[in-house]
N, C-alpha and C positions, 0 to 999 in steps of 0.2 A: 452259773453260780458255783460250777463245782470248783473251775479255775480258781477263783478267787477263793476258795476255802482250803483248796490245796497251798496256796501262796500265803495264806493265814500263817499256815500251820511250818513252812522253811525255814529253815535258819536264816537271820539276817547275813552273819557272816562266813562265806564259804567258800568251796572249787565246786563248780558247776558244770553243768555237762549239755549241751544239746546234741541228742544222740540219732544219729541213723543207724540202726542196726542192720538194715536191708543192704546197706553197702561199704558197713563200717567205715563208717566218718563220722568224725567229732568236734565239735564246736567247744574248746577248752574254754572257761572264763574264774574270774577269781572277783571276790567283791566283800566292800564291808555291807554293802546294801543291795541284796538280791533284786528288792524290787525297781528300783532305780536304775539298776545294770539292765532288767529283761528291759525298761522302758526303751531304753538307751538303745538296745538290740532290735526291738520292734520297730524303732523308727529309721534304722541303719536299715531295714529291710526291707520296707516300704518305697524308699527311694533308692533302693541298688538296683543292680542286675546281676547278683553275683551268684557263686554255687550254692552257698546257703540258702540261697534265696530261690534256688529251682527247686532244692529239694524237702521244701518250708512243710511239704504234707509228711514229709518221712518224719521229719524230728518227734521228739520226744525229751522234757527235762527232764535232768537228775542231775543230782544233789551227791555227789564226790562222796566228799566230806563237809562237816559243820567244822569251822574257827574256830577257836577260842581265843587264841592269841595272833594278834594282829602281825606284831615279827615275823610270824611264819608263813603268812599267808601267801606271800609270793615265793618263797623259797617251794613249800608243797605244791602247787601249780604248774612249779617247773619239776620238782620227781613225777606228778602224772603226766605233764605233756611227754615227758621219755618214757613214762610205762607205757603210753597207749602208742605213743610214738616206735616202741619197740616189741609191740605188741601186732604190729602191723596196720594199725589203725591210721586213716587219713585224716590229718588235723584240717578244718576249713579254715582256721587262722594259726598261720604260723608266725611262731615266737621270732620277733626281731633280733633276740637274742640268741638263738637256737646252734646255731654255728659258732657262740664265742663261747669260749669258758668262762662258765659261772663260779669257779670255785677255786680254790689252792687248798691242799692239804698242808697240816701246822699239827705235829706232836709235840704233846704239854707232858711234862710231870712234876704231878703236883703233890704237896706233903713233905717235898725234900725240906731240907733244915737242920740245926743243929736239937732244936725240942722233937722233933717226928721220929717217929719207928718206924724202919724197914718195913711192917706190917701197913701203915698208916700213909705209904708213901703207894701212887696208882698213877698209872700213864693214860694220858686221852687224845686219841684221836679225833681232830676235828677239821669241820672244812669252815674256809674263812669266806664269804660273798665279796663281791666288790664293794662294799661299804664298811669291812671289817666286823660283821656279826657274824657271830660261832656259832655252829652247827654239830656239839659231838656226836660221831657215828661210834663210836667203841669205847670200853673203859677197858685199859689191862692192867693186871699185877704189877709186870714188868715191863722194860724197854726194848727188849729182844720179842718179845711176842707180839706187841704193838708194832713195830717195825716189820716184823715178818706176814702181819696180817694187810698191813698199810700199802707194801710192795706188790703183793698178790693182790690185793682187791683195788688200787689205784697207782696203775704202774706211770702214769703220768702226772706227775702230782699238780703241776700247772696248769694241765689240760681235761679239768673235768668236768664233765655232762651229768655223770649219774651218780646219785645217791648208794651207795650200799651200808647198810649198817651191821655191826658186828653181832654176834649171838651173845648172851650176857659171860664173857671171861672173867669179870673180876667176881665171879661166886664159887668158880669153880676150883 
């Protein structure tokens, strides 16, 4: 009963975790519907023979993060498959995508105009997915800062894996 009261209480939509701590490995998963994804899980495990599947006493769920917004769901998925991924952690499922670039970097600025003030004018760093949705990682004042932060924290701009996001610049 406790399972089932524990499962009451998760978020439908989330990044998921089956975790072995004893040997740091991680089963990353992403879903609008938790309970349908573990179903989905249980029965891929019953008829494998795979590592997850020898080390089914170790695991342990956990719950990432909770969703809100569905857009982002797989883009977050992929910042924690490279945090744990870089964190030293063994993924039991690796991302098909893992090896390609998910991203291009793309500076906006926006406010310019003949009605806008210099004040009211801000640059944004953002990364674009292969389906053309934005991700800003930074807001700066200017275009020289933006630029100078964009080079240093995404020296590839075609070839990106990881998320970094800026510290808030445009308050400063």
């Amino acid at each position: 009963m406790n399972i089932i009261s524990n499962l009451f209480n998760y978020p439908e939509m989330c990044i998921y975790g089956l975790i072995n701590n004893t040997d740091k490995k991680i089963y990353l998963g992403y879903t609008v519907n938790l309970p349908q994804a573990l179903s989905r899980i249980i029965k891929e495990l019953k008829y494998s023979n795979g590592k997850l599947r020898d080390d089914l006493n170790k695991l342990e769920l956990i719950i990432i993060e909770p969703i809100t917004d569905r857009k982002n769901l797989r883009i977050k998925y992929k910042e924690y498959s490279n945090k744990y991924s870089n964190e030293g952690w063994i993924l039991y499922r690796k991302d098909k995508y893992s090896n390609i670039p998910c991203y291009k970097l793309r500076i906006d600025v926006i406010g310019v105009g003949e009605s806008s003030k210099d004040e009211d004018t801000k640059v944004e760093v953002n990364l674009l997915t292969r389906r053309y949705k934005k991700l800003t990682v930074g807001v700066f004042k200017d275009y020289v800062t933006a630029w100078d932060w964009a080079l240093k924290n995404y020296p590839r701009w075609s070839n990106i894996l990881n998320i970094v996001y800026a510290e808030d610049q445009w308050k400063s």
